[in-house]
BANU-207033 format. One line per field, with one value per residue (C-alpha): residue in three letters; x, y, z negated; chain. Coordinates in Angstrom, 3 decimals. Layout:
<sites>
r = c(ALA ...)
u = c(X ...)
v = c(Y ...)
w = c(Z ...)
c = c(A ...)
</sites>
This chain:
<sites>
r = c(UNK UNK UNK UNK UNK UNK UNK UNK UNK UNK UNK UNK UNK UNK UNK UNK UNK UNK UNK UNK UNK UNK UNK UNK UNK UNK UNK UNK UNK UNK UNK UNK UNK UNK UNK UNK UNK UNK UNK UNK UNK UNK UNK UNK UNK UNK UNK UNK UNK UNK UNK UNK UNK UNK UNK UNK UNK UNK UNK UNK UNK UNK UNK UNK UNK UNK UNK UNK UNK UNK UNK UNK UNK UNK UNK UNK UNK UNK UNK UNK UNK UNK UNK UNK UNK UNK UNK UNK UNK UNK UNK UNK UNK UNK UNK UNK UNK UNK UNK UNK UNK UNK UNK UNK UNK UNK UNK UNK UNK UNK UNK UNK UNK UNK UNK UNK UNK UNK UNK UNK UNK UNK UNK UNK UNK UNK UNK UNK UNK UNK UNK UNK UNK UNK UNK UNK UNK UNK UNK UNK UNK UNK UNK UNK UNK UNK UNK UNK UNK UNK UNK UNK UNK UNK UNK UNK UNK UNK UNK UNK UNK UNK UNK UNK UNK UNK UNK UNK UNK UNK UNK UNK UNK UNK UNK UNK UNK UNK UNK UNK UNK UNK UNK UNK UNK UNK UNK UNK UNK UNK UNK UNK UNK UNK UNK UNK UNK UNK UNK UNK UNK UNK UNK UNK UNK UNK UNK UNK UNK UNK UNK UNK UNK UNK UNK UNK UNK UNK UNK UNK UNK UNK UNK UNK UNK UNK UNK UNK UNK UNK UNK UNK UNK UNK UNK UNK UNK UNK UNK UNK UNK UNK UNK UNK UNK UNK UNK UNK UNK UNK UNK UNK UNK UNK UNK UNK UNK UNK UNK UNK UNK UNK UNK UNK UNK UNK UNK UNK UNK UNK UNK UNK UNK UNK UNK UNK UNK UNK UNK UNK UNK UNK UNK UNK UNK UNK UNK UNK UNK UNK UNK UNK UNK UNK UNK UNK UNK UNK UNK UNK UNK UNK UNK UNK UNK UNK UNK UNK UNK UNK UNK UNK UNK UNK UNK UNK UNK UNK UNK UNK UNK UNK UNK UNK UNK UNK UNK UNK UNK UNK UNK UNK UNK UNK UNK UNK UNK UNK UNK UNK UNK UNK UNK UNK UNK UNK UNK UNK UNK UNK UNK UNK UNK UNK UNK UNK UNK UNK UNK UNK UNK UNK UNK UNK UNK UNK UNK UNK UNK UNK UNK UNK UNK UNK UNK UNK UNK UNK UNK UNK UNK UNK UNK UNK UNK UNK UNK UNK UNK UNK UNK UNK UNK UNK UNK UNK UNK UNK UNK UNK UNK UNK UNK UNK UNK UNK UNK UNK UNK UNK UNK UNK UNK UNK UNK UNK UNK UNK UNK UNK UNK UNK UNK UNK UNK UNK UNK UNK UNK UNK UNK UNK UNK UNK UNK UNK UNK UNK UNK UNK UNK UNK UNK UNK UNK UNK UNK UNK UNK UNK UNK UNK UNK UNK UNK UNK UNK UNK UNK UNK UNK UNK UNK UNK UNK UNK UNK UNK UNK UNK UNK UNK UNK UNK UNK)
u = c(25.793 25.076 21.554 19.479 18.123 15.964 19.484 21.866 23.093 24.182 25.923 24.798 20.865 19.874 17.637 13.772 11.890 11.052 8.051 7.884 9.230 8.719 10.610 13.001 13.533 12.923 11.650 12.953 12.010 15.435 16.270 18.888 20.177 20.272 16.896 14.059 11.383 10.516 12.511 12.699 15.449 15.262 17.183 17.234 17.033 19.510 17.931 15.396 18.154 19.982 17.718 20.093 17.137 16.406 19.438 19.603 16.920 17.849 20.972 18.768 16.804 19.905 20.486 16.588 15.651 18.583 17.263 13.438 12.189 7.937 5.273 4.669 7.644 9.461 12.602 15.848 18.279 20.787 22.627 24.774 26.593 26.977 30.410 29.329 25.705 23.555 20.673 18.053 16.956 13.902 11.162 8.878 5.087 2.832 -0.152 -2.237 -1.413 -4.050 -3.422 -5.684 -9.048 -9.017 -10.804 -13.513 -14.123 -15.837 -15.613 -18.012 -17.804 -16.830 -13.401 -12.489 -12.568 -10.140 -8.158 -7.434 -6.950 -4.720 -2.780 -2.986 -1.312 1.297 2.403 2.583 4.861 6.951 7.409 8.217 11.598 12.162 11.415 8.568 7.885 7.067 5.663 2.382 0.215 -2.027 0.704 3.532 0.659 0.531 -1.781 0.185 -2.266 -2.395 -4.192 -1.095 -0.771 2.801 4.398 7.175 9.588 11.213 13.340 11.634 12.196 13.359 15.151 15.716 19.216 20.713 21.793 19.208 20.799 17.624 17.567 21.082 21.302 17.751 15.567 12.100 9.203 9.824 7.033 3.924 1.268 -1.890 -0.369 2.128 1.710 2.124 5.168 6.854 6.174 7.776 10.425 10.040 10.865 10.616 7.338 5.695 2.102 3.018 2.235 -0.948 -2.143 -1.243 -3.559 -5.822 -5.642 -6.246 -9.328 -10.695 -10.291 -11.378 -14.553 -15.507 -13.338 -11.782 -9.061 -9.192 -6.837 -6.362 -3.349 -0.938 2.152 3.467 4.872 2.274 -0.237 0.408 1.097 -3.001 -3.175 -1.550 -4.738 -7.275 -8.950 -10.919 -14.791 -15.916 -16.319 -20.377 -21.027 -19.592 -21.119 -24.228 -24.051 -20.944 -21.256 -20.088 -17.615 -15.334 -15.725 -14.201 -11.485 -10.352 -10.477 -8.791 -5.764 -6.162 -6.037 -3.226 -1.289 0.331 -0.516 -3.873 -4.058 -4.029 -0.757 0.242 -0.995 -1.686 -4.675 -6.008 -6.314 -7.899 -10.680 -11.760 -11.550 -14.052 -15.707 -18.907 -16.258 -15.082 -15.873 -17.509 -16.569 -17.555 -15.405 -18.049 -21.123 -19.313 -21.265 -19.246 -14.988 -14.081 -15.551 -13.244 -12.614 -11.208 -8.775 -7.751 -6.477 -5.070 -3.236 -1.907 -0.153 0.811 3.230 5.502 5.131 8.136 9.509 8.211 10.686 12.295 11.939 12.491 10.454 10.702 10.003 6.902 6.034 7.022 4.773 1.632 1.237 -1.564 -1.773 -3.925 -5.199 -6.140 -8.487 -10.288 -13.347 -14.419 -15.847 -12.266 -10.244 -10.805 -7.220 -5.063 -7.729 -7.160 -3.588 -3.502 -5.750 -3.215 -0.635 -3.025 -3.399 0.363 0.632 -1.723 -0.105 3.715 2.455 -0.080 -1.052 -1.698 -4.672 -5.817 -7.917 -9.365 -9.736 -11.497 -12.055 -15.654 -14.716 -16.415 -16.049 -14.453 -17.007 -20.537 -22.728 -23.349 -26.127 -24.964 -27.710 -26.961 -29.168 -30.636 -31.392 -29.003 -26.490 -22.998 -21.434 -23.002 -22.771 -18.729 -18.528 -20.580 -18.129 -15.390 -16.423 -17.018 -13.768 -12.316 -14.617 -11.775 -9.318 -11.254 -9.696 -11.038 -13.499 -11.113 -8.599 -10.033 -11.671 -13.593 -13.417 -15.441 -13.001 -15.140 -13.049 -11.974 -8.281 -7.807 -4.102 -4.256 -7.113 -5.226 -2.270 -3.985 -6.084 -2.099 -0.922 -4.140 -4.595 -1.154 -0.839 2.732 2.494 0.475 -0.360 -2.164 -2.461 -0.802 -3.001 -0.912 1.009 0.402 1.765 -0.438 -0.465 3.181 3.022 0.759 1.523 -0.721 -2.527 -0.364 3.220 1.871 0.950 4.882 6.202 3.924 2.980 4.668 5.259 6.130 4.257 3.853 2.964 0.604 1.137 -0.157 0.618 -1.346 -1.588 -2.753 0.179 1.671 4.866 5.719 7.823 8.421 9.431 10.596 9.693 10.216 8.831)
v = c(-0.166 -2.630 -3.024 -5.844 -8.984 -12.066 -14.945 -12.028 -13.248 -10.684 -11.610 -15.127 -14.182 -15.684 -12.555 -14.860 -11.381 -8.137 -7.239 -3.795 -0.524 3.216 6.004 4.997 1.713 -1.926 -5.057 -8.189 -12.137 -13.834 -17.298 -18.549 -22.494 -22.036 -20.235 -21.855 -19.050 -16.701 -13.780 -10.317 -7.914 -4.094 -2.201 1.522 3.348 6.287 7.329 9.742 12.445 11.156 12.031 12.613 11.981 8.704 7.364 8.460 6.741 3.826 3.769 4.042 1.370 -1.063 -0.314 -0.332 -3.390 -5.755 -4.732 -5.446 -8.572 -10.540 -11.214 -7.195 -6.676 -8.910 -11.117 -9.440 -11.948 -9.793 -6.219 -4.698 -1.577 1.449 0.735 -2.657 -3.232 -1.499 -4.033 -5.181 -8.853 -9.703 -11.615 -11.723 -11.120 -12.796 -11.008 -7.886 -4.491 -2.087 -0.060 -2.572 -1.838 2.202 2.128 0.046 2.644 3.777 0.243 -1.498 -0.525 -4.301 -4.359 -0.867 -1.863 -4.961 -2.941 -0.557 -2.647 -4.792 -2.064 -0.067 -3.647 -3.662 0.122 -0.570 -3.522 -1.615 1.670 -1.084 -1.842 1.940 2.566 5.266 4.332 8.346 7.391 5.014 4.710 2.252 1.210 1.003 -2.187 -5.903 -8.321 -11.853 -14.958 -15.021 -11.856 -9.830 -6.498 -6.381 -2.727 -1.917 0.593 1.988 4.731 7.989 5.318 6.764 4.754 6.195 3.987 5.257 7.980 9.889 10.605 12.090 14.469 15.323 15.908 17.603 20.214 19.808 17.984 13.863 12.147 11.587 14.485 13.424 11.264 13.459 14.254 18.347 17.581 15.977 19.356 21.243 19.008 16.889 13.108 11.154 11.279 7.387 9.766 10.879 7.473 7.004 10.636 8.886 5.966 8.285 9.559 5.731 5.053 8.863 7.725 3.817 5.027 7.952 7.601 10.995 12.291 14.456 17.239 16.676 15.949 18.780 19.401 22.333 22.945 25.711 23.098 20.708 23.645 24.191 20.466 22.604 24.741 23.158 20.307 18.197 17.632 14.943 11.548 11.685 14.440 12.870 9.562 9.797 6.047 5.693 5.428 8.041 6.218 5.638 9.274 9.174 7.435 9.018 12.413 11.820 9.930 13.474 15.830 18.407 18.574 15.094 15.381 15.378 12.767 8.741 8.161 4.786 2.572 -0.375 1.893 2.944 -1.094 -1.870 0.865 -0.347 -4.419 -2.617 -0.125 -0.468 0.901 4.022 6.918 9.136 13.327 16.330 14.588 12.413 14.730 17.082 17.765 20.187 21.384 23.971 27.643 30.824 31.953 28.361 28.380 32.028 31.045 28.174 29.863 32.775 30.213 27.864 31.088 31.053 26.897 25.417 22.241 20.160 18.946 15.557 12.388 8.947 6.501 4.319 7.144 7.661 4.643 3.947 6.912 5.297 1.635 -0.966 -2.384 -5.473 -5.822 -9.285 -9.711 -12.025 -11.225 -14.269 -14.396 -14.915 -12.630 -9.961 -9.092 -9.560 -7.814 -4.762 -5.337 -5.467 -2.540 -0.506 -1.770 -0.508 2.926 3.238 2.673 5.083 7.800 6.910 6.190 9.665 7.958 4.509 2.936 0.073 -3.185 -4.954 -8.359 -11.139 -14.528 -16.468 -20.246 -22.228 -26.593 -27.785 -29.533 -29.447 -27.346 -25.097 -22.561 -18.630 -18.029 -18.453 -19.961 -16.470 -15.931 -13.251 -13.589 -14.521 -12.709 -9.630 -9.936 -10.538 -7.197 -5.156 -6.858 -5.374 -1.877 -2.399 -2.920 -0.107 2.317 3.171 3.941 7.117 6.623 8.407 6.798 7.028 5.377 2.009 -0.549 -4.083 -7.039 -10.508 -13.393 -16.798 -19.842 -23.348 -22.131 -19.132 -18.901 -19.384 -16.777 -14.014 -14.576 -14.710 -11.715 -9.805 -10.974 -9.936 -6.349 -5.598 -5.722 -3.955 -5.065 -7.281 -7.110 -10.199 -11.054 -14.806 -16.417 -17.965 -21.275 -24.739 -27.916 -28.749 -25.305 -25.373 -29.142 -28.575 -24.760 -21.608 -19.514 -16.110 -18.822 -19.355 -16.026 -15.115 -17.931 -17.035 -14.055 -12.032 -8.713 -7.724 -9.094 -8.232 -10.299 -8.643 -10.939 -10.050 -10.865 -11.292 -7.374 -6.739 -5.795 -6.422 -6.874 -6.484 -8.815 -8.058 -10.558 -9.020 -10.609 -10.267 -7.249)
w = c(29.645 32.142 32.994 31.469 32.985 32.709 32.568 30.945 27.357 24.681 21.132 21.939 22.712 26.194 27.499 28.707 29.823 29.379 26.553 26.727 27.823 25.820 26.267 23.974 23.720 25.553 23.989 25.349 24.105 23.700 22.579 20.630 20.293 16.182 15.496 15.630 15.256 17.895 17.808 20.171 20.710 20.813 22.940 23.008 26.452 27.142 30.226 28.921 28.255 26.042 22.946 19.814 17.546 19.339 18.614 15.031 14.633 16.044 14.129 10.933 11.851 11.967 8.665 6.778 8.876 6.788 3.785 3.976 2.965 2.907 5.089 5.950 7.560 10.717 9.779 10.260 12.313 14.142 15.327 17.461 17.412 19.790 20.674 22.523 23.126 20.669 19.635 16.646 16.827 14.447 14.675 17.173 15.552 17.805 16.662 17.915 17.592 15.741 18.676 21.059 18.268 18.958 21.980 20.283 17.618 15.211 14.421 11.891 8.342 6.944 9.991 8.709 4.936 6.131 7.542 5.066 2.533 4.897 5.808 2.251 0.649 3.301 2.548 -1.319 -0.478 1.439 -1.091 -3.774 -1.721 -1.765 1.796 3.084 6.613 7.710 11.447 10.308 13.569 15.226 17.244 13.864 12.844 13.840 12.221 12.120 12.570 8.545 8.410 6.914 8.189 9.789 9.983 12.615 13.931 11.421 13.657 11.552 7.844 5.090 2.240 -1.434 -1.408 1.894 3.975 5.135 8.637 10.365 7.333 7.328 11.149 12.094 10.683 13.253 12.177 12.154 13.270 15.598 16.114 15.340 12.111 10.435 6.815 5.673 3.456 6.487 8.535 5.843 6.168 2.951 3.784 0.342 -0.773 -0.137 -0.366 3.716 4.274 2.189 4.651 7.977 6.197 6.010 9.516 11.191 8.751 9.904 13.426 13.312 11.707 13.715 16.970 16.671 15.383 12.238 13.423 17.089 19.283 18.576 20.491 18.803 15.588 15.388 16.077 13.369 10.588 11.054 8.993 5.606 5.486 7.637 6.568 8.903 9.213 6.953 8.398 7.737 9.333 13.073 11.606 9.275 8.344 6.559 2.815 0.668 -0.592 2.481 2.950 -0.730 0.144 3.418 2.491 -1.062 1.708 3.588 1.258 1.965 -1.510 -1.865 -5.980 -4.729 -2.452 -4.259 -6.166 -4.398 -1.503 -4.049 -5.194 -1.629 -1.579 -4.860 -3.968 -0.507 -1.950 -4.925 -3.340 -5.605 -8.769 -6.716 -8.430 -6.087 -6.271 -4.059 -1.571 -0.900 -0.795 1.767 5.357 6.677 6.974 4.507 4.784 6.127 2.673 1.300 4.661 4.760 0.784 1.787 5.477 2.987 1.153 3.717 5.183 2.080 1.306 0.796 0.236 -3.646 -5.845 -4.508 -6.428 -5.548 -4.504 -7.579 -9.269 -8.445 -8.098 -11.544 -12.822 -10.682 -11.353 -10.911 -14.186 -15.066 -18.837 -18.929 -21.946 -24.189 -25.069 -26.965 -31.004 -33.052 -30.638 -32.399 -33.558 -30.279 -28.326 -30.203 -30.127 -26.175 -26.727 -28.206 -25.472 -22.699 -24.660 -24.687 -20.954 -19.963 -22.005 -20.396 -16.764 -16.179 -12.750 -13.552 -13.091 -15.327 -14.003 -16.997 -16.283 -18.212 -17.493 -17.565 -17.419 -15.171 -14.090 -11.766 -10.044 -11.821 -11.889 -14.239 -15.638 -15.540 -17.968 -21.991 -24.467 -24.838 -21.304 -20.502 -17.422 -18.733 -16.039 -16.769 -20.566 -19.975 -17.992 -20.543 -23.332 -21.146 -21.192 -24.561 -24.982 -22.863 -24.000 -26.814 -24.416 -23.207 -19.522 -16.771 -14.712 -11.838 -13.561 -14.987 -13.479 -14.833 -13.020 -14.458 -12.181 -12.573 -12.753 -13.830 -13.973 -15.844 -15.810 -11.564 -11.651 -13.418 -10.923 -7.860 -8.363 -9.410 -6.400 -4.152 -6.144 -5.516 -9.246 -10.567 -14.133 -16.096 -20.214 -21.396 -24.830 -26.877 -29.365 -31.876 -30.898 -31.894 -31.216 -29.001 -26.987 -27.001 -25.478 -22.353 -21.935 -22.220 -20.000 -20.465 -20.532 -16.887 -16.172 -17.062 -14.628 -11.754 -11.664 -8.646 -11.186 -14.590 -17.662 -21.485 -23.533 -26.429 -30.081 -32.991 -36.579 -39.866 -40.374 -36.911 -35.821 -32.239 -30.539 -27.001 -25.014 -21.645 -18.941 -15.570 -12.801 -8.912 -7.763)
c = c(A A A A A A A A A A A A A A A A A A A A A A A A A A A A A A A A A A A A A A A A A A A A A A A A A A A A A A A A A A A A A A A A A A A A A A A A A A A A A A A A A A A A A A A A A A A A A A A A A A A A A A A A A A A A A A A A A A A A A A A A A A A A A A A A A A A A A A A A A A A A A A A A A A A A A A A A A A A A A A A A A A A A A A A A A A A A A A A A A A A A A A A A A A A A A A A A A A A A A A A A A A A A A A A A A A A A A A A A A A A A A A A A A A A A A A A A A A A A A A A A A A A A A A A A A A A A A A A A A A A A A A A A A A A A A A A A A A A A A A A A A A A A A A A A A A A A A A A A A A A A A A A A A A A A A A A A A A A A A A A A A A A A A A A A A A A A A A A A A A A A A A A A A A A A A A A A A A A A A A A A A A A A A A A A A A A A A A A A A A A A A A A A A A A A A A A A A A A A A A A A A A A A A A A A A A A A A A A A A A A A A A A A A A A A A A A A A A A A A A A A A A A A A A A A A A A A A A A A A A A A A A A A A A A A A A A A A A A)
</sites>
């Protein structure tokens, strides 16, 4: 191929200057008459030997790229093949790379909380398209100016509805060293849990400024990370809470079953950090004794590959699911109805975890008292209401959270906090109609056209009944 320029045009893109340049590929700003957004072209480099895997990768990225869609990933706009002038043109995110924060860390607790969450959200959005991104790194993460985290480079992707060529082609280790999950080393590509562990690994290093298993080069060096775990956060920084500790080492731990079920629920914990429940995870000071890791090295030697499964699989099997509930005198009936619908849930979805939501109504503009006529504090008498309600349930403490949203609009409450939670289905109960409900709408009728996920609507009938009607949404 002919070498590339500042003037030289390709496909129609006018080439304005060089970006950057890796081993494996150049970024160049290009321009084009019709497209009015900034936009950059990739262009791999065949001057480092030639690297097979490079251009598998490359080749995969041309076809994951056209698929993704939302804020977390750049606009697809163009691509040429190998037998011209191989090339991706997206769009160009002017934002910073998390790569440009490292050498500020450890980094204070409330920027590594935004992160995470930032980063956790983007993740579950991109496992709900059925793509595991399998090379997560500072450097894979741009914020744009909105605050969305931005992931890129999706040469090591994998994507449940297309050939896997990297797979199919090569049988080494995918990914980068420090990052890598241990499925991935033993060659497992599918799980969207390698992702949630290379989470892990960038929390672990913006809050202590190390790395939890080093730099490894070898394939001997990264098979340490399936029986050696790392030394908790605390004990290289004594100020971090127990809970973040929580949270990275349940993103670390080395058996993906043990490790959180989905990135939507990495998110939820570090937005509510005071509802984490807190295990021996959090209380550790020190990495694992000899006899714990000569256990877990005897049965690293035989591990083998887990069962595959898709990504909407699991995904399926580990939702975020938002209960919102009336807790009001007269709601008696259709609480226990949505009750029941919550009960089922949990017993069909093993992993799910449940956010009960109520509402406590507040004006639009005055002022009002959050103390009743019997002094107690509304909000707090609305969450104890909630657990009241839950309490039937008999979910695990990890699994169920309670959330008290204060607000004029109800209905615009319920769907902002789906869309914010990274919310995958919600179940919110229908009193019965009336003329005048049915003439200037309902709460849960709005809640059905907005929300950005599923909803079920809870009803109930004279005998206490209830009947589910489900109303799929975009995903």
């Amino acid at each position: 191929m002919p070498a590339l320029t500042p003037g030289s045009v390709i496909d129609g893109f006018r080439l304005e200057g060089k970006l950057y340049q890796g081993g494996m590929a150049e970024l160049w700003r290009v321009t084009r008459a019709d497209i009015s957004f900034p936009i950059v072209m990739k262009v791999p480099r065949f001057d480092y030997g030639d690297d097979p895997a490079a251009i598998v990768g490359f080749e995969l990225e041309q076809m994951i790229l056209p698929t993704l869609a939302g804020s977390h990933v750049p606009r697809f706009v163009a691509a040429g093949d190998f037998a011209t002038h191989p090339h991706i043109v997206m769009e160009f995110i002017e934002g910073e790379s998390l790569r440009a924060r490292l050498d500020a860390a450890p980094l204070p607790l409330e920027e590594i909380t935004e992160v995470g969450a930032r980063v956790a959200a983007a993740l579950h959005d991109l496992h709900r398209q059925d793509v595991i991104h399998l090379d997560i790194k500072p450097s894979s993460i741009i914020f744009r100016a909105s605050g969305e985290a931005v992931l890129i480079d999706f040469g090591l992707a994998h994507h449940n509805r297309l050939p896997d060529l990297l797979a199919e082609e090569f049988r080494l280790p995918m990914g980068t060293g420090p990052y890598i999950s241990p499925e991935q080393i033993l060659g497992v590509r599918n799980d969207p849990r390698s992702d949630i562990f290379a989470l892990g690994v960038t929390l672990y290093y913006l809050a202590t400024g190390e790395r939890p298993f080093g730099n490894p080069s070898s394939v001997r060096g990264l098979r340490r990370r399936l029986y050696r775990d790392p030394a908790p956060p605390r004990a290289l920084r004594p100020g971090l809470p127990p809970w973040l500790q929580e949270v990275i080492l349940h993103c670390l731990e080395v058996a993906p079953a043990a490790r959180y079920s989905s990135a939507g629920q990495v998110a939820l914990d570090l937005q509510y950090p005071a509802q984490i429940v807190l295990t021996s995870r959090a209380a550790r000071t020190a990495s694992d004794g000899l006899l714990t890791v000569t256990k877990r090295w005897w049965r690293a030697l035989g591990a083998e590959p887990a069962a595959n499964h898709s990504v909407a699989d699991h995904l399926f099997s580990a939702p975020i699911v938002m209960v919102a509930v009336d807790v009001s005198p007269g709601t008696e009936l259709l609480a226990e109805a949505l009750r029941g619908a919550a009960q089922r849930t949990l017993e069909n979805a093993p992993e799910a975890r449940l956010a009960c939501v109520t509402i406590l109504k507040t004006a639009r503009v005055a002022q009002e008292s959050n103390i009743d006529e019997q002094g107690r504090n509304l909000h707090i008498q609305r969450l104890i209401e909630l657990k009241h309600w839950a309490r039937p349930l008999g979910a695990a403490a990890g699994r169920i959270t309670f959330h008290v949203l204060e607000a004029p609009d109800p209905a615009a409450a319920l769907i902002e906090y789906a869309r914010s939670n990274n919310v995958d289905q919600v179940l919110i109960g229908a009193r019965s109609s009336s003329a005048l409900r049915r003439y200037l709408g309902s709460v849960s009728s709005q809640v059905v056209a907005e929300a950005p996920c599923t909803v079920t609507v809870v009803r109930t009938s004279r005998g206490a009944t209830a009947d589910g009607t489900t109303t799929p949404l975009r995903a």
